[in-house]
C-alpha atoms as a printed R data frame, in Angstrom:
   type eleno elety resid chain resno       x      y       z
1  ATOM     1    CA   UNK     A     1   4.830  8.008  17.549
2  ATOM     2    CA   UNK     A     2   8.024  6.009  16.213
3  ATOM     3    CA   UNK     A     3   9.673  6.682  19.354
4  ATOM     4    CA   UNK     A     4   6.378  5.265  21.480
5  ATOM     5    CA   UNK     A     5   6.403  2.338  19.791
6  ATOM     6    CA   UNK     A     6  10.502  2.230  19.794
7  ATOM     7    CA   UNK     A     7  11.064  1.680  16.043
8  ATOM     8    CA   UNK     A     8  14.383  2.321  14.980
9  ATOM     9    CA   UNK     A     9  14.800  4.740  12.436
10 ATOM    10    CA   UNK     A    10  18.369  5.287  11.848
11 ATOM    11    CA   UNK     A    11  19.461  3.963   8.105
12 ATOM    12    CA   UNK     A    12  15.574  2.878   7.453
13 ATOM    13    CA   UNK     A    13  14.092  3.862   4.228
14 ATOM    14    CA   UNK     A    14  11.264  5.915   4.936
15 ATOM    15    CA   UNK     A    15   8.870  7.568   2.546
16 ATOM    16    CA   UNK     A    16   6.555  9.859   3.355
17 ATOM    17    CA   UNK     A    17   3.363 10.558   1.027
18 ATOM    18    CA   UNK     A    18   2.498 14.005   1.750
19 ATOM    19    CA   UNK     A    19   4.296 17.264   1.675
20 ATOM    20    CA   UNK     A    20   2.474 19.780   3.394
21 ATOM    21    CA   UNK     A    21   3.867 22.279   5.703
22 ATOM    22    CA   UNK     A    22   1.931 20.810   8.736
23 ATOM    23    CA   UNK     A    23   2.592 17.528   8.362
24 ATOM    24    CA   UNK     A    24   4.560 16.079   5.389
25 ATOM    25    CA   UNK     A    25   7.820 18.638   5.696
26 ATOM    26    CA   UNK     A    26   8.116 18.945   9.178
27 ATOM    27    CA   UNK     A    27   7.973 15.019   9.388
28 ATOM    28    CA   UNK     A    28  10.649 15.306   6.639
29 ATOM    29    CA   UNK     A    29  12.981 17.105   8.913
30 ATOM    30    CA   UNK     A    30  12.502 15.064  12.070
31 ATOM    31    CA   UNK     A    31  13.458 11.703  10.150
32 ATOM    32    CA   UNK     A    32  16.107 13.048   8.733
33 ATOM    33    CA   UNK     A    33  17.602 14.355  11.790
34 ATOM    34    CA   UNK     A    34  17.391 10.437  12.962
35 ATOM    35    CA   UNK     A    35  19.098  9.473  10.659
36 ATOM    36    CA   UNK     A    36  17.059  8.004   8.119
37 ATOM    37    CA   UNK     A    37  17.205  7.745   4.204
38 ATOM    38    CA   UNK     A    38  13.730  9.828   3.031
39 ATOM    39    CA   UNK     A    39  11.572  9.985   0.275
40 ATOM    40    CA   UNK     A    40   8.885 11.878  -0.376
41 ATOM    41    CA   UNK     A    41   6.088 11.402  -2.382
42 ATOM    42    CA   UNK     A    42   2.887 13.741  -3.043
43 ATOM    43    CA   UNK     A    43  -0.278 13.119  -5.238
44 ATOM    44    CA   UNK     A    44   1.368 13.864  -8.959
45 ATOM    45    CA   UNK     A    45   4.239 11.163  -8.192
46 ATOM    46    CA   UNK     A    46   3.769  8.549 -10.770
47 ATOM    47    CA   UNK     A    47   4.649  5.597  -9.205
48 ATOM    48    CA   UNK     A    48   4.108  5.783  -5.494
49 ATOM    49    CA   UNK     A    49   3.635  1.882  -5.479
50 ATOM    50    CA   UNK     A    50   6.555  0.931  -6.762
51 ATOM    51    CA   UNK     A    51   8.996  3.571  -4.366
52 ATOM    52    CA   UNK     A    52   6.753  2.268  -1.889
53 ATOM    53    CA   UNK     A    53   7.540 -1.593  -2.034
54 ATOM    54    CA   UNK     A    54  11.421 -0.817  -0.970
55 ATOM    55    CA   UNK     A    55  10.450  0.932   2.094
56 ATOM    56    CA   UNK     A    56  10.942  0.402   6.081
57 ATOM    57    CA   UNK     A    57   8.551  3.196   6.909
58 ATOM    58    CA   UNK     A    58   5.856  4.573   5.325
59 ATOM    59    CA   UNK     A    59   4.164  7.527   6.669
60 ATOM    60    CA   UNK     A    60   1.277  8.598   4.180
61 ATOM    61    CA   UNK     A    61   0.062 12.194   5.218
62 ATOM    62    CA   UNK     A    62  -2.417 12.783   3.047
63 ATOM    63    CA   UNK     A    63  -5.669 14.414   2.540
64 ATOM    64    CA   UNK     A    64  -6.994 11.947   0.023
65 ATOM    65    CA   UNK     A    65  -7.427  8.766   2.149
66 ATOM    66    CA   UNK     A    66  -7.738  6.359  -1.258
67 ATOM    67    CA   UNK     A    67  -4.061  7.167  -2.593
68 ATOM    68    CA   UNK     A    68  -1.837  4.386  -0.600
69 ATOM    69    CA   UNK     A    69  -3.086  1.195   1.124
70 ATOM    70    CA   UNK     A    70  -1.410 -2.253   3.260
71 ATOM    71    CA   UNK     A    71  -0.381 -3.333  -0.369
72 ATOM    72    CA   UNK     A    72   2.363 -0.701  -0.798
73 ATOM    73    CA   UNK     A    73   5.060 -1.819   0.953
74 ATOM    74    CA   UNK     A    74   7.123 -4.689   2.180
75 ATOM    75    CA   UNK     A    75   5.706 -7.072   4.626
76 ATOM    76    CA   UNK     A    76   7.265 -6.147   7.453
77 ATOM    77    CA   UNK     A    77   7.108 -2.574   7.064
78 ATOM    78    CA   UNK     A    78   5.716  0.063   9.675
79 ATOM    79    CA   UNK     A    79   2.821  2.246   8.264
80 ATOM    80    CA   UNK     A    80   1.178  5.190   9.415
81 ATOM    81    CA   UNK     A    81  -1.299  7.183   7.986
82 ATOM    82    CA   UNK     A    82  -2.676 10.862   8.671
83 ATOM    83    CA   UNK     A    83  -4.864 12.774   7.113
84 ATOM    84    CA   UNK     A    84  -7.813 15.128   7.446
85 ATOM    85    CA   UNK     A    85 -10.946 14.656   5.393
């Protein structure tokens, strides 16, 4: 999807919220291999809000829909979310 949309990912600080073996870790692996800085994030992190607010990407796979919204982050930043119900 980052590559459809041609967003540059190379020294970005992305943080993924999710770290599940079909999503959140291979998503880990394929940012890293472009080059970006990641952090990741799951539902016992403590401040998600605040790691969020310093980052380029945020990619928020997730089953719980309610744990991240458009306020975490910077203004400019490119979101995605994922998740199953």
């Amino acid at each position: 999807m980052l590559e459809e949309y041609n967003i540059e990912t190379e020294g970005k600080n992305a943080v993924i919220i999710g770290r599940s073996n079909i999503v959140g870790k291979p998503l880990i692996q394929c940012l890293l291999q472009k080059n970006a800085t990641v952090t990741v994030c799951h539902s016992k992190t403590k401040n998600i809000k605040e790691i969020t607010k310093n980052a380029d990407i945020i990619i928020a796979a997730l089953r719980k829909s309610k744990i991240c919204n458009r306020r975490y982050g910077k203004r400019w930043s490119c979101s995605n979310r994922c998740w199953n119900k």
